[in-house]
N, C-alpha and C positions, 0 to 999 in steps of 0.2 A: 778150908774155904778158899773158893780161887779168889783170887784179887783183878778187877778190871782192871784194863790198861786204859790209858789216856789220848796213845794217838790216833788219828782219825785215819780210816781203810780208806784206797783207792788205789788198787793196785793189779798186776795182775800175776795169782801164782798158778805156776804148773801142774796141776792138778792132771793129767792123763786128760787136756785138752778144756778143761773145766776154766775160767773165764770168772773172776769174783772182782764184780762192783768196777770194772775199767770202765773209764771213758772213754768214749769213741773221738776218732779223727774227726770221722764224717759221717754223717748219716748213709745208709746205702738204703735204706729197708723202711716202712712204717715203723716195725720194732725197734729199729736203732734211733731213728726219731724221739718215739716213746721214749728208750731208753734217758735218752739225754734229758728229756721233762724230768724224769721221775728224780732221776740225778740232785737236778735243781731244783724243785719244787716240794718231794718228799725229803729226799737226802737219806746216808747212809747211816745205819745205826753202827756207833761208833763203840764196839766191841771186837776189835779183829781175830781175836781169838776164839769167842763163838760165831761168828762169819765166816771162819776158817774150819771148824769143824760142821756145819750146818754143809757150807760147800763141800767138801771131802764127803758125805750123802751122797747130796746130787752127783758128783762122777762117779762114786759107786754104781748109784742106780742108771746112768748113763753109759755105763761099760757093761751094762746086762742086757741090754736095749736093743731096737733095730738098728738104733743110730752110733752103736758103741765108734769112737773113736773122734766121732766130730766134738767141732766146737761148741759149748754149751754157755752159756755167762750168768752166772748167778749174783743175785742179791739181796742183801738182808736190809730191809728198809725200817726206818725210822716213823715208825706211823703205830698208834694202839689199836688201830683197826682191825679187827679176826678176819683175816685174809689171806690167802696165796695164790696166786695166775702165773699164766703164761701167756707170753707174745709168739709173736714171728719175729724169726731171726734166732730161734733156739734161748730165748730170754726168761731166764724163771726167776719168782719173787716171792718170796713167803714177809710179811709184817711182822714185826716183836710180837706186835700185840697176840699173834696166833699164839708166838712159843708160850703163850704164860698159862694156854689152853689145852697144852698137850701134854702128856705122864710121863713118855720112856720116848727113846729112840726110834723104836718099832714105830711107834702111832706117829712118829715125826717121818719117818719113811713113807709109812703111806702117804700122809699129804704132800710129801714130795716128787714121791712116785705117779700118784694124780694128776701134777700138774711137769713133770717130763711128758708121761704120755698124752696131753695135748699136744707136746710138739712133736714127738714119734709118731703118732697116728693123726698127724697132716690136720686137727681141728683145729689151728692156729693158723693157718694157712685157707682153708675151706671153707674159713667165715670169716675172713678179713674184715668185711663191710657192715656184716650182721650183728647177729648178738653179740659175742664175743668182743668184736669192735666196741659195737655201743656202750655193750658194760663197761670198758675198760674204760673210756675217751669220759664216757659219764662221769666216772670216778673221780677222774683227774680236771674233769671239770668243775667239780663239787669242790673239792682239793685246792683251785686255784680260788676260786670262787669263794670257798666258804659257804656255799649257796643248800642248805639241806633241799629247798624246793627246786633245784637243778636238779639234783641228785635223784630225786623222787620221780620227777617225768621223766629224764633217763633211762631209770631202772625198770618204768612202767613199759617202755618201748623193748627194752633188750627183753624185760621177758616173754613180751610181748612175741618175738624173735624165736626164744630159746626152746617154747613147746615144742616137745615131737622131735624134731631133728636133734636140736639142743641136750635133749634128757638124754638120748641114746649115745653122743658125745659122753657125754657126764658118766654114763653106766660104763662104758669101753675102755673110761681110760681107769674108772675104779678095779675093773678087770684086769685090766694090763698092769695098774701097779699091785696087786694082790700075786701077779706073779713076779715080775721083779723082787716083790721083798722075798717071797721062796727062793728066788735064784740065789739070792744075796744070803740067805738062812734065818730070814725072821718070820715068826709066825704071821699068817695076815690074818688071823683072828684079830687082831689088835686094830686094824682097819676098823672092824665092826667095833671097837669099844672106842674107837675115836670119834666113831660115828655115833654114838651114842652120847657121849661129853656136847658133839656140837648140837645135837636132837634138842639134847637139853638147856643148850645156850639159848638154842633158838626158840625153846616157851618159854625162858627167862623174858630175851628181849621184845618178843612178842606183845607181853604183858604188861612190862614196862612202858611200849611205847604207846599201847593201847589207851591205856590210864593216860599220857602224857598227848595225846589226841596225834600223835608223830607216828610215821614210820623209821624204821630200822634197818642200817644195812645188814646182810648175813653173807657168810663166805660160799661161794660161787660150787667149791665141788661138792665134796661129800656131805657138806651139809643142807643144799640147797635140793639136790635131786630125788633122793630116796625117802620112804620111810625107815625105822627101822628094821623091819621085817622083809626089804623087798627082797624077793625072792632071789630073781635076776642076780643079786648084789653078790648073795648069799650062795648061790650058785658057780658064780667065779671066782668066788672066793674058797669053796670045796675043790671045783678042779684044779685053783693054784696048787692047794695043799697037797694034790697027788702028783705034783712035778717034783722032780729029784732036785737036791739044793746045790750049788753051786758050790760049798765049801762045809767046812764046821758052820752047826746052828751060832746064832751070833745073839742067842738071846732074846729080850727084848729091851737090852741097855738102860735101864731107870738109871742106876748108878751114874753113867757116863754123863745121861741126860742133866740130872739133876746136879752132876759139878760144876755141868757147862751154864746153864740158866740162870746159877746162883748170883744174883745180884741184878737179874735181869730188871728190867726201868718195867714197872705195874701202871696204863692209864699214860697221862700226859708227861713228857719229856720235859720238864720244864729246864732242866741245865740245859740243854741246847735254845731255847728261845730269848732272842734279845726283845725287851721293852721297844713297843711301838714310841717311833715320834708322836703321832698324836693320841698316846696313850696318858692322861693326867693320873697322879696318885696322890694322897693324900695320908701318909703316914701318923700322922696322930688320929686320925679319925678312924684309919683300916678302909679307906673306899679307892674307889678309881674311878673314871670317865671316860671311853675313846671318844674325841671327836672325831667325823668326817675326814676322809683322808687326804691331805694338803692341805690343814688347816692349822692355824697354827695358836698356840693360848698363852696367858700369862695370866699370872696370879699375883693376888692383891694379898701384902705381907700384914697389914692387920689386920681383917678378919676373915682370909681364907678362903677366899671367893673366887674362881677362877672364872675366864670370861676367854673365848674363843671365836677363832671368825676365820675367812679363806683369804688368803694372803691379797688380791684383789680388793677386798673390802665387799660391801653389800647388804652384809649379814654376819651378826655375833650372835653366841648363846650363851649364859653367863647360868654359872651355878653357886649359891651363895650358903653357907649352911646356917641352920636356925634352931629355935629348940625348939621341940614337938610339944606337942599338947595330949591329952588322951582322948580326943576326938579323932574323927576317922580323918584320911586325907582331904575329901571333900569339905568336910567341916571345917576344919584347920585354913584352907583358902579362903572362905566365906564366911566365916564366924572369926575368925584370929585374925587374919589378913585384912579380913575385908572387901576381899578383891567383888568385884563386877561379876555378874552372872557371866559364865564362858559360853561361848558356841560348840558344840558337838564334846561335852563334856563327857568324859568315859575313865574307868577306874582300868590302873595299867599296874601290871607284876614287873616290874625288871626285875634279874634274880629273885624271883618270890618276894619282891618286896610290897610294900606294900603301898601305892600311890595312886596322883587321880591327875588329869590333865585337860585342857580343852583350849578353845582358842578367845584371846582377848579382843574384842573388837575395835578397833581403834575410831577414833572420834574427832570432829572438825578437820577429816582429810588424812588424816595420820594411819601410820598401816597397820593391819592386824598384828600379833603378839601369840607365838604358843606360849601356854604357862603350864608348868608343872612340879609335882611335890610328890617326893617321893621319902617315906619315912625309913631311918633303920636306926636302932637301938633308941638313943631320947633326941638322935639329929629327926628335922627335918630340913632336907633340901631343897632347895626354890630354883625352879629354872625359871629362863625368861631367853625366849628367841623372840629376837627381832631384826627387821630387815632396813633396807633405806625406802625403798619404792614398794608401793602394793603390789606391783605386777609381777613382782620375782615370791612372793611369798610363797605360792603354790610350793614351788621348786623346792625352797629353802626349806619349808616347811617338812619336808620328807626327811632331811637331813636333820632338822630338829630332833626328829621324833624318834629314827633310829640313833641317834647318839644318846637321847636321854636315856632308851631302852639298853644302854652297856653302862647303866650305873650298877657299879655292885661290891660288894663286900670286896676287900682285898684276902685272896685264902691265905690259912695259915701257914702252907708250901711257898707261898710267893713273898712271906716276911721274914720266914725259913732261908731265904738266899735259893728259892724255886729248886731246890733240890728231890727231885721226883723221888714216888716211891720206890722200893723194889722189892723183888721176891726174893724172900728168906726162906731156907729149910727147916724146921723143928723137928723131933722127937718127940711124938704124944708119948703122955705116959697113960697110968690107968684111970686119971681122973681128968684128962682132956678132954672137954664137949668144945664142942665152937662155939656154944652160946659163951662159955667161959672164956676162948679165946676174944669173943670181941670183945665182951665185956672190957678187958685186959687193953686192946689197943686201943679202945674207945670206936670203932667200926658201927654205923648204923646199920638196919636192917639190909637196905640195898646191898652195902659192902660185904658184912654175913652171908648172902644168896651170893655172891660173886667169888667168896671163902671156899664156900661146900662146893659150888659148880668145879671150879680147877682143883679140887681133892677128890672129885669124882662123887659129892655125897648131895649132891643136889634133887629133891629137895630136905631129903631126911637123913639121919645116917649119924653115925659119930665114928673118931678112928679109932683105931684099936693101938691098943700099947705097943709101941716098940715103931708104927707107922713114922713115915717120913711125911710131914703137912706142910705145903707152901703158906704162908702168909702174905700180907704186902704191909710193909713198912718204909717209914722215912729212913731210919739209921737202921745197923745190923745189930745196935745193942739192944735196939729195944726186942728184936724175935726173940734174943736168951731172955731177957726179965719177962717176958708172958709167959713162952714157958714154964719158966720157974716159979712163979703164981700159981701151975695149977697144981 
C-alpha cells in the first residue's frame, strides 16, 4: 500500500521541460493569470508523489507532440469536480475528482492526451474570448462564488459558443490524442472505454440532477462531445492504431494506476478546510449555522441560543433550540408557540429538514420580524431576525433567510476531525456483490451507483473473483473488514 506524503507541492521539477504546479513571477498571458487564480482559489492537491507521476504523462505525451520540447506546466488540483482543461500558455489541469473515474493509465493518457492537444492544435489560443474562455472563467466564477446559478448561465453561453466549431475542436484533439497514446505504446481502444465510464457518469448525473430540479456540471472533452458510437471518434482512433509505436507496447498500466491512486481523497477534502468565522456549531446537539459573512455571534451558556448580527449593528438573528412536538412545523408556531399569523408563510427544507417560516408583522410602529422553525431529531429551532429601523428590513431580510437555509446537521466526517474519504483497493472474492459491499460500509443507494460507476459496472454487473474493486472509505481498515465480511 503506498503511504501519502504530508508536504504540500509547489515546485518546479525537470521533467524534459514539463512545469508541475510553479508559481508564476508574473503574469505574461491570460493563462498565467488564470493560472495564478487557480493556484489560490482551488489549490494544489497535496499528494506529490502522484502529482509527480500524473506529470511525468504529460511530458511523455508532450515529447510525441508538435510541440515536443517546449514548456508545458501541469497541475493536479484539489477540486472533486470530474474535469480536466487546458489554457494558453501551454497550461493543463486534470481535478482528483477525475482520477477516482478512470481504471489504468491508458484511459488516464487519453484524458491527458485530450487536453495537450488543445494546446498543440492552437484551440486554446483560437478561442481565447469564446467558448473555451467562457467555460473556463465560468468555472471559476462559480468556484469563487459558490454561485450553482452563475455556473448555470455561464455554461448556457459557452455552449451556446461551443456548437459546430467547438465539437470539431473536441473531435481533433480526441484524434490527436488517440495517436499520441500509439506513439507512446498504449492502446487507444481504452480512450473508447473511458468514454464510455464518462457516458455513463453522465446519465447517472443527468438523473440525478433531474429529480433534484438542478443542473449538473460534466467534463468538457470526451465526455461532453460524442456519443458512444460516433463514428468520427472511432475512425481516429482505427487510423491511430495502424501507426507504428514509438517503443515497446506499455500496456495499459492498471497496476501502476491503481498504486498510485491508492488513498486518493473520494468527494469533499475536508482535511484541507478550515472552519469559517462565521460558521456556529453546536456539538452536543450535531447542528451548525453560517451567518452572513462579517457578521459576528455569541452564544448564550444556559441554554444554548446563539444570537448573531454585522459588527455595525442594525440587525441580529438569534437561534434558540426547543423541543418539538409531533405537529408539523407550521403547527408547532401556531398551536405550541402561539405565535401571530405570519406574512408570506411558506414551508422551507434546509438540508432536507423539515421547517416553515414567514414574516412577523410588527405593531404600534415596531418593525417587521422573520421567524423561523426548523425541526431535526426531537429539537425544534426557533429563529428570529430582526432589525432596528423598518427600512433596512428588506435588505436584512435576504440575509436572514439565507443564513437560516445553512442550518444543518453536522456530518459524521466533520465529528470525525473532517477526515475525507478515500479510495481503497479490494480483492472480490466469489461471494462479492456490491449490494453486500454496501451493505458492509453502510453506503446508500446514491453511494452504491457511484461504487458500480468507478468499477466500470454501472448500472448492473457484479465482479468477479480475483478483480481488483475501488471503494471509498474514511480509514484504510475499514476496506479489509468488508471485504472480509463477504
Amino acid at each position: 500500500m503506498r503511504r501519502l506524503r504530508s508536504n504540500s507541492l509547489c515546485l518546479i521539477l525537470p521533467l524534459a521541460g514539463l512545469l508541475l504546479a510553479a508559481p508564476l513571477a508574473q503574469a505574461q498571458s491570460k493563462g498565467d493569470q488564470l493560472h495564478r487564480e487557480m493556484l489560490t482559489t482551488v489549490g494544489v492537491y497535496d499528494d506529490p508523489e502522484l502529482a509527480e507521476y500524473v506529470g511525468r504523462l504529460v511530458s511523455d505525451i508532450v515529447s510525441v507532440s508538435e510541440m515536443a520540447g517546449e514548456h508545458f506546466t501541469f497541475t493536479l488540483l484539489d477540486s472533486q469536480d470530474v474535469n480536466a482543461f487546458a489554457t494558453e500558455g501551454n497550461y493543463v489541469y486534470i481535478n482528483r475528482g477525475l482520477l477516482n473515474y478512470i481504471g489504468n493509465e491508458a484511459q488516464l493518457v487519453s484524458v491527458l492526451g485530450h487536453e495537450v492537444a488543445h494546446v498543440t492544435q492552437k484551440h486554446v489560443t483560437s478561442m481565447p474570448t469564446k467558448a473555451g474562455g467562457a467555460k473556463f472563467v465560468t468555472w471559476l466564477a462559480a468556484a469563487l462564488s459558490g454561485s450553482q446559478e452563475v455556473y448555470q448561465a455561464g455554461m448556457a453561453y459557452a455552449n451556446s459558443l461551443l456548437k459546430g466549431h467547438g465539437r470539431d475542436n473536441e473531435l481533433e484533439a480526441d484524434e490527436t490524442a488517440a495517436r499520441y497514446m500509439v506513439l507512446l505504446g498504449y492502446d487507444p481502444e481504452e480512450m473508447l472505454n473511458m468514454l464510455t465510464t464518462m457516458k455513463d457518469l453522465e446519465v447517472l448525473q443527468k438523473d440525478r440532477a433531474a429529480k433534484a430540479g438542478a443542473g449538473r456540471q460534466t467534463y468538457h472533452g470526451i465526455f461532453a462531445s460524442h456519443p458512444r458510437s460516433d463514428m468520427r471518434l472511432r475512425s481516429g482512433v482505427a487510423k491511430a492504431e495502424r501507426l507504428e509505436t514509438g517503443g515497446a507496447p506499455r500496456g495499459n498500466g492498471e497496476e501502476r494506476y491503481r498504486q498510485m491512486t491508492e488513498g486518493l481523497v473520494w468527494g469533499e477534502n475536508f482535511k484541507e478546510k478550515q472552519a469559517d468565522p462565521e460558521r456556529y456549531y453546536d456539538m452536543n446537539r450535531k447542528i451548525r449555522l453560517d451567518f452572513p459573512e462579517g457578521w459576528t455571534y455569541t452564544e448564550s451558556s444556559s441554554d444554548r441560543s446563539v444570537q448573531g448580527g454585522p459588527a455595525e449593528g442594525g440587525a441580529r438573528l438569534s437561534m434558540k433550540p426547543m423541543q418539538r412536538t409531533p405537529q408539523t412545523p407550521e403547527e408547532y408556531l401556531y398551536n405550541h408557540l402561539n405565535m401571530p399569523p405570519l406574512r408570506d408563510g411558506q414551508a422551507i427544507e434546509p438540508a432536507r429538514l423539515k421547517g416553515y417560516t414567514g414574516i412577523l408583522e410588527g405593531e404600534g410602529g415596531e418593525p417587521d420580524q422573520r421567524i423561523a422553525v426548523v425541526f431535526y431529531k426531537m429539537g425544534a429551532f426557533l429563529f428570529t431576525g430582526e432589525v432596528d429601523d423598518q427600512a433596512g428590513f428588506a435588505a436584512f431580510d435576504e440575509q436572514f433567510i439565507e443564513s437560516i437555509n445553512t442550518f444543518r446537521p453536522i456530518s459524521s466526517r466533520e465529528i470525525a476531525g473532517k477526515k475525507p474519504k478515500r479510495i481503497h483497493y479490494v480483492r472480490a472474492t466469489s461471494a462479492t456483490t456490491f449490494e453486500a459491499l454496501a451493505a458492509e460500509l453502510k453506503l446508500d443507494a446514491m453511494e452504491t451507483d457511484d461504487m458500480r460507476l468507478i468499477n466500470g459496472y454501472y448500472p448492473t454487473g457484479e465482479p468477479k473473483p480475483g478483480e481488483w474493486i475501488k471503494i471509498f472509505v474514511q480509514e484504510a481498515e475499514e476496506a479489509e473488514e468488508a471485504i472480509a465480511q463477504q
